[in-house]
C-alpha positions in Angstrom: 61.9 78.4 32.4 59.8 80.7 34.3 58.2 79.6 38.0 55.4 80.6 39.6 54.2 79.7 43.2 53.7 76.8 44.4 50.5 78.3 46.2 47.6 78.8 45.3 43.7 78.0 45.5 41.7 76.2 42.9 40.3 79.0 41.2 43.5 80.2 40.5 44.7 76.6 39.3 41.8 77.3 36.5 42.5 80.6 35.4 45.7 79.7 35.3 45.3 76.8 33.1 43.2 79.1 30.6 46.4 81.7 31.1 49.1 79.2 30.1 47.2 77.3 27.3 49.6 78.3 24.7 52.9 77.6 26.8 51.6 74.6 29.3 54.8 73.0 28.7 57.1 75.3 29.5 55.5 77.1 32.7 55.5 75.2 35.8 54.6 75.7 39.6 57.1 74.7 41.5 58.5 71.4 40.3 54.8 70.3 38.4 53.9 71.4 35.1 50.9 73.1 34.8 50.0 70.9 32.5 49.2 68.6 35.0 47.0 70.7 37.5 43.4 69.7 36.6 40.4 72.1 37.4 39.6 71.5 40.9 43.3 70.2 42.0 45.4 72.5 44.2 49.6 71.9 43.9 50.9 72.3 47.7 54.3 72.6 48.8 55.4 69.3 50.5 57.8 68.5 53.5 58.7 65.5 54.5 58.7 64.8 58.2 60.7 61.3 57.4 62.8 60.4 54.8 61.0 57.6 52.7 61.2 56.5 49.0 59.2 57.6 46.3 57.4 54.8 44.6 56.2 53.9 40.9 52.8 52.6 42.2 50.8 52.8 45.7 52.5 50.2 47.2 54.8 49.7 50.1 57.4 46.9 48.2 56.5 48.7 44.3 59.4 50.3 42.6 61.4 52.9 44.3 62.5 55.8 42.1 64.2 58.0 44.5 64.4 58.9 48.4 62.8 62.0 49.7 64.9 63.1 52.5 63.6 64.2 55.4 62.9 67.9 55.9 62.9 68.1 51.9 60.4 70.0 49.7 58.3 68.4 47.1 54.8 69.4 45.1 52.2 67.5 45.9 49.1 67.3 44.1 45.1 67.4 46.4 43.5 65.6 43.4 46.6 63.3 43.5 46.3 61.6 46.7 45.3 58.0 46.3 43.4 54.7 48.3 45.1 52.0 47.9 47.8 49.5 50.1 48.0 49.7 53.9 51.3 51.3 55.5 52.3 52.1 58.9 54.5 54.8 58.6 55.7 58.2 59.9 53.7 57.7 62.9 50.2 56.6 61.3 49.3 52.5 61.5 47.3 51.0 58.9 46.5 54.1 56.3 46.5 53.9 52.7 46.6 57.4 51.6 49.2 58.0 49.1 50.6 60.9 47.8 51.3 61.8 44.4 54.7 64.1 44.2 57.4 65.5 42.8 61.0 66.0 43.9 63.8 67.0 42.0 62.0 65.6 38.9 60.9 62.3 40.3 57.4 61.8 39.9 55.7 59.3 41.9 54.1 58.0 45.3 54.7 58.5 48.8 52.7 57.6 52.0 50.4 61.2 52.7 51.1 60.5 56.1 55.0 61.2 55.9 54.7 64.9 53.8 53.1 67.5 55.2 
């Protein structure tokens, strides 16, 4: 499975897109298929300054589907970041921006404020 980098602006996410049309599901950017980088969206490399547990959902008590260590790298989507529950985590009280990642092939949420 080829890789590209995990960096890279929003024009290239596009032209990328049109480049990998054909193979989308095999080519990926770091640990995200390009198949999910939208026009607009920019993947980012991800680490944690915590360790905290990746979530189905947005919330601080939904589903935990793994545990990004602290100090790990993860993909992070810009167009992925969601408003939704409160936390006070990893330093920050009462946000609610959450991150969508992926780490080791979990896919899910995490509080922005705990990945740079």
């Amino acid at each position: 499975m080829k890789k590209l980098s995990p960096i890279f602006g929003a024009a290239a996410a596009a032209g990328l897109l049109l480049f990998a049309s054909g193979t989308a599901s095999a080519a990926t950017i770091g640990t995200v298929p390009v198949a999910q980088a939208k026009a607009g969206c920019v993947l980012n490399p991800a680490t944690a300054h915590e360790s905290v547990k990746i979530r189905k959902t947005a919330k601080v008590n939904a589903t935990a589907l793994g545990l990004l260590p602290k100090g790990a790298k993860a993909t992070y989507v810009t167009c992925g970041v969601k408003l939704a529950e409160n936390y006070s985590f990893c330093g920050w009280k009462n946000d609610n921006r959450w991150s969508y990642i992926t780490y080791r092939g979990i896919k899910g949420y995490v509080p922005l404020a705990c990945v740079v």
